[in-house]
N, C-alpha and C positions, 0 to 999 in steps of 0.2 A: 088251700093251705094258708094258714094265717103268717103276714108279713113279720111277726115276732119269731115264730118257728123257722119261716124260710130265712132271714138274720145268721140264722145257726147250721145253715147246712151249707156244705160248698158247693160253687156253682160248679156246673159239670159245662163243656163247650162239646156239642156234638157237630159233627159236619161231612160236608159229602159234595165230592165237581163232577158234574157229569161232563163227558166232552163226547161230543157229534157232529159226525158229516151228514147235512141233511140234505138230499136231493130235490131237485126241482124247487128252489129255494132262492131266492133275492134276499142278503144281507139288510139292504136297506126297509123292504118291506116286513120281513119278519122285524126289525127293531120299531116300525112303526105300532104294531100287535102286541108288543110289547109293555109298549108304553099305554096304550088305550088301559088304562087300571080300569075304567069303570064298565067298561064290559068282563073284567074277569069273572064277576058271577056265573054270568052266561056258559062259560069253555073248561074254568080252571079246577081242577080236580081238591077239595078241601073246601073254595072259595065259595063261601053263601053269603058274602056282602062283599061291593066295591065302588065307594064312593071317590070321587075325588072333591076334596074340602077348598085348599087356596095353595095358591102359588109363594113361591119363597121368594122368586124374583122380583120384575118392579109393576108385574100384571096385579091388579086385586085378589082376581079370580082366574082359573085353568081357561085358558080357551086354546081353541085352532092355532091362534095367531102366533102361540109362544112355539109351538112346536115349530114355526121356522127358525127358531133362535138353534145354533150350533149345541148350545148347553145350556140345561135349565132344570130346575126342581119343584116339585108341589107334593103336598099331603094327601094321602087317602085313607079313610075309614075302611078298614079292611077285617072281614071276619072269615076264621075259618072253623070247621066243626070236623071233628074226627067222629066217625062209628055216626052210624042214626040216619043215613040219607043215601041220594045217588050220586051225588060231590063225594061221597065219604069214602074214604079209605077202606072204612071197615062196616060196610050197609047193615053188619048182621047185629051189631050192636045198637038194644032199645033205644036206650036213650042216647044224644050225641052230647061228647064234652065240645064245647065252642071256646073259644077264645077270641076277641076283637080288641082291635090295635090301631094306631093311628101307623100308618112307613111315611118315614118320607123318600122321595126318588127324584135320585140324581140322573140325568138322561145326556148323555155326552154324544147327538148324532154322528160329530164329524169322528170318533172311535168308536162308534157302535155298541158303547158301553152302556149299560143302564145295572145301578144300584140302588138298594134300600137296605134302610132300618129303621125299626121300631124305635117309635120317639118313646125314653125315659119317660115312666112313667105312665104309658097309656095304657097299659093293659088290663083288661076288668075281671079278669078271674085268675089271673095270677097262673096259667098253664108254662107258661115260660117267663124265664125274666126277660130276654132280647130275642128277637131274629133279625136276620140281615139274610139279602143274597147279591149275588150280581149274574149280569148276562153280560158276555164280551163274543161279540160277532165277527166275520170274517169272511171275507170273499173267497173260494176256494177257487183255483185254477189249475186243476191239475189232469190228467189224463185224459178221465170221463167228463171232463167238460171242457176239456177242448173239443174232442173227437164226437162230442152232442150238441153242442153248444146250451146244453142245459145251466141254468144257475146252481152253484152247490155254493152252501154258507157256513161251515168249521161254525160249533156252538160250543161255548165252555160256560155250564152254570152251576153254580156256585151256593148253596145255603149252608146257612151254622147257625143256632139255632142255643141258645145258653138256659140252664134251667137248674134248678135246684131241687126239685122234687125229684127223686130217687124212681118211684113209680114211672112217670112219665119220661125219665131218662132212659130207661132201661125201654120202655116202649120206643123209642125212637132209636135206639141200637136194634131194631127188630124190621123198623120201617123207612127210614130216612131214605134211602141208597132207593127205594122202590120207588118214594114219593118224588124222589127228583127225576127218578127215570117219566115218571108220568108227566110229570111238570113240563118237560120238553118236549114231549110224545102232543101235551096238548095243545102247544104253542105252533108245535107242525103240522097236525091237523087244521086247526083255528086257518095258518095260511091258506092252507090245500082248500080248505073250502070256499075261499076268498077269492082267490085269484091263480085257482087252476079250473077255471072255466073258461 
């Protein structure tokens, strides 16, 4: 859709929180998983690119080192494709719409928070004007983990998702609520295979 046409339609805000108690889970290690953006290609359901570009803070570049900082930010080149793959939502659709974007991410360790949004302006085919999400984690201690002493982690995530195209508004009132359901589904797996060995 051309950016004169888009100008003239209102933006529509779609959005959706998912919230989960996930068992056998560590707060702190799922928010590590989290943050690794450049392995999301690998795990994340949509995600067929995930780079991370630089840092916001006083590093040049991402590395190890910043992640001991309590709170810190960097950019990633981030793409996602609906319909056309095995990432995709919709596999049975030939060809896939893509969209890629720059997020930046905010990672707040010591509240276990981590947010993004697409930097103004980066997007290259215009599928949306913005997305944002957040992850805010939480150590659970209630019943079943006392009485296991299993780790359980309270997960509330968060995407909204702004667009102007009518078409893909109305697709995303069809899908949103399921896309974030997988979205968490994948980030508890990703653990499970990590560190339930």
């Amino acid at each position: 859709m051309s950016s004169i046409l888009r100008s003239f339609l209102p933006t529509v805000s779609k959005r959706h929180a998912e919230r989960r108690i996930l068992r056998k889970t560590c707060p702190e290690q799922l928010f590590d998983i989290i943050v690794d953006v450049n392995r999301y290609k690998e795990f994340v359901p949509l995600c067929t690119k995930s780079d991370v570009l630089t840092s916001i803070d006083s590093f040049s570049s991402f590395s190890r080192s910043q992640e001991e900082h309590e709170e810190y930010q960097f950019d990633a080149l981030l793409e996602i494709g609906i319909g056309g793959g095995k990432q995709s939502a919709l596999p049975s659709l030939s060809s896939p719409l893509t969209e890629e974007y720059v997020s930046r991410v905010t990672a707040d360790r010591r509240n276990l928070c981590v947010e993004t949004c697409s930097v103004d302006g980066s997007t290259r085919n215009d599928l949306f004007d913005s997305i944002k999400s957040s992850w805010k984690l939480r150590e659970i201690n209630d019943e079943y983990t006392l009485q296991t002493g299993v780790a359980s982690t309270g997960v509330e995530f968060e995407v909204e998702i702004k667009v102007s195209n009518p078409v893909i508004a109305g697709f995303l009132d069809a899908v949103l609520k399921d896309v974030a359901g997988l979205q968490v589904e994948a980030f508890q797996q990703r653990y499970l295979e990590i560190h339930a060995k």
